[in-house]
DOLUMMI-136848 format. One line per 5 residues: number of its first residue (from 1); their letters; for each residue z, y, x of N, C-alpha, C. Coordinates in pm, whole numbers, plus 50000, padded with zeros to 5 digits. Atoms other than C-alpha are relative to their C-alpha. Layout:
N
NUM = a = Z:Y:X:Z:Y:X:Z:Y:X  ... .
This chain:
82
1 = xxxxx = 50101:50083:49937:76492:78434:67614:49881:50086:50043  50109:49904:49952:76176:78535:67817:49893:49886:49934  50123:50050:50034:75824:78458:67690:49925:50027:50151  50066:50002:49869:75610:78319:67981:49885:49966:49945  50141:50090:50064:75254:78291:67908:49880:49978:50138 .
6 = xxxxx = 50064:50029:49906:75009:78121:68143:49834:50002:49929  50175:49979:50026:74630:78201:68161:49930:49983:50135  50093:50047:49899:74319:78065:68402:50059:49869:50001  49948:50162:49961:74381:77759:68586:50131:49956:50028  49874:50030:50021:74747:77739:68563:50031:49942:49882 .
11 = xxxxx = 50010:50063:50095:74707:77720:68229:49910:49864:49923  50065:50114:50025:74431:77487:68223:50043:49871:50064  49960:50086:49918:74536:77271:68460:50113:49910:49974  49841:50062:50029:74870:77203:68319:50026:50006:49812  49980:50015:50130:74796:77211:67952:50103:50064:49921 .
16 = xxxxx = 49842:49924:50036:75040:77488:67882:49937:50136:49975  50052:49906:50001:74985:77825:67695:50159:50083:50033  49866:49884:50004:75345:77983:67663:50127:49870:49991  49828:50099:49967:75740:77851:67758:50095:50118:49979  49893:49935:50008:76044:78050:67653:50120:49934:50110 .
21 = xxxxx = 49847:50023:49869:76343:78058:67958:50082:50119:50000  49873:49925:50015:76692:78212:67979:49913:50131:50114  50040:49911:49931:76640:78563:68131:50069:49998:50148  49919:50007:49862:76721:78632:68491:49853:50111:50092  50096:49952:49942:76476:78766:68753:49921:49947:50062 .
26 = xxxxx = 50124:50067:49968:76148:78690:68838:50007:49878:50062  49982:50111:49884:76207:78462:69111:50083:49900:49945  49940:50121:50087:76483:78265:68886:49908:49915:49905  50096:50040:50145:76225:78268:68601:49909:49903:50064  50111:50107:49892:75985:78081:68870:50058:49869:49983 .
31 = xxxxx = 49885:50119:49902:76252:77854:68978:50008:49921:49839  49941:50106:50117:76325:77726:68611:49866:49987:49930  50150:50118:50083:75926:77689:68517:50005:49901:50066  49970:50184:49865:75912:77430:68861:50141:49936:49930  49905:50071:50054:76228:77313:68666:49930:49920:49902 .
36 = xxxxx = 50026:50049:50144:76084:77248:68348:49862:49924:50025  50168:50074:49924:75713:77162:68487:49997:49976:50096  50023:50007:49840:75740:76986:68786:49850:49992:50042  50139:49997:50043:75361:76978:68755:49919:50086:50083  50071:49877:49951:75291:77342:68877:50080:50020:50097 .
41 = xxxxx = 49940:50008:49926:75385:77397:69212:50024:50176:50067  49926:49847:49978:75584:77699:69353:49911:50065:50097  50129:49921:49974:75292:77796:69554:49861:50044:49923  50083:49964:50129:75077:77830:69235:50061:50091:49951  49976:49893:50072:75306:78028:69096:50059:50143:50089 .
46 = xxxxx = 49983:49850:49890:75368:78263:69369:49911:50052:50069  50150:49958:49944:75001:78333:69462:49938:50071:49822  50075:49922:50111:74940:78433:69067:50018:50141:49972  50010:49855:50041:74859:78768:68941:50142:50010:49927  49876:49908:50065:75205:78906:68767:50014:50096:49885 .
51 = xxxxx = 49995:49897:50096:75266:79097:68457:50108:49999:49909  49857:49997:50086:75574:79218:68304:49994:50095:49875  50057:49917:50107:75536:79339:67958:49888:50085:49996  50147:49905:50016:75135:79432:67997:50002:50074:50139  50061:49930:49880:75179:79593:68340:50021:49929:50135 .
56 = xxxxx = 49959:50094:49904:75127:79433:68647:50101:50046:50123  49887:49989:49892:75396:79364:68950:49913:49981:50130  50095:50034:49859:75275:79368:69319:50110:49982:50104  49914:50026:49852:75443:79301:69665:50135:49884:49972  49887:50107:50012:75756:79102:69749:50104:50019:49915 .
61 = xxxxx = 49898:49867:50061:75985:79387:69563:50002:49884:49832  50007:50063:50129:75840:79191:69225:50072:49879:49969  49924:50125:49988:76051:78876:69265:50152:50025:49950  49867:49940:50040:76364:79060:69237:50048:50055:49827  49978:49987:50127:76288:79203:68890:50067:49956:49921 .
66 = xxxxx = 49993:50040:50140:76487:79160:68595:49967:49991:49871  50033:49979:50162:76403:79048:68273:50036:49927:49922  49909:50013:50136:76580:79053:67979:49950:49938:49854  50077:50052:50119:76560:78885:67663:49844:50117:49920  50084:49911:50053:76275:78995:67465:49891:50045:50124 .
71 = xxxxx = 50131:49952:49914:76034:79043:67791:49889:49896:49996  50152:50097:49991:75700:78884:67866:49927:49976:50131  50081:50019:49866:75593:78753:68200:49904:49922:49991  50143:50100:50034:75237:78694:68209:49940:49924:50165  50047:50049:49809:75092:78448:68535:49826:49995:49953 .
76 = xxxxx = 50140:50039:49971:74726:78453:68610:49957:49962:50107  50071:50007:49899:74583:78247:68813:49861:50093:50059  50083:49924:49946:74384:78402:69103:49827:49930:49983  50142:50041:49970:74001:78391:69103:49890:50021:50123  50080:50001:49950:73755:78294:69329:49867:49930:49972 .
81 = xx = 50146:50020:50005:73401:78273:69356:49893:49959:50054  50084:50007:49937:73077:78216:69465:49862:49995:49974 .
C-alpha cells in the first residue's frame, strides 16, 4: 500500500489527513483518491505540489512514476496570496 498524505487546502477542505491505496503510478494513485473521495476534484489534485518520499516531482514526466508499497506521496495544495 501507498501512504498519501494531504496538507493546505486539500486537506482542509476535505477533512482528510492521510489514505492508504494499492500501489501503481502516480496518475493511477490520483485516479483511485477521485475514486475513494469523490469530493476532491482531479483538477485539485493535479495542480498540487508533489512529493514522493520527501522529494518533490515536477513536469508531466511525474504522473508516470511508480510507487511501490511502502512509498509516500505527499499533495500540497498550491498557495496564493495577497
Amino acid at each position: 500500500m501507498i501512504t498519501v498524505k494531504f496538507y493546505g487546502l486539500i486537506s482542509v477542505d476535505n477533512n482528510i489527513e492521510q489514505l492508504e491505496v494499492p500501489e501503481g503510478t502516480v496518475s493511477q494513485v490520483l485516479n483511485e483518491i477521485i475514486r475513494l473521495l469523490p469530493n476532491i476534484s482531479k483538477e485539485q489534485l493535479m495542480q498540487s505540489i508533489m512529493f514522493v518520499n520527501k522529494k518533490q516531482i515536477i513536469g508531466n514526466s511525474r504522473f508516470s512514476i511508480m510507487l511501490k508499497a511502502g512509498d509516500e506521496l505527499a499533495l500540497l495544495s498550491p498557495v496564493s496570496g495577497g
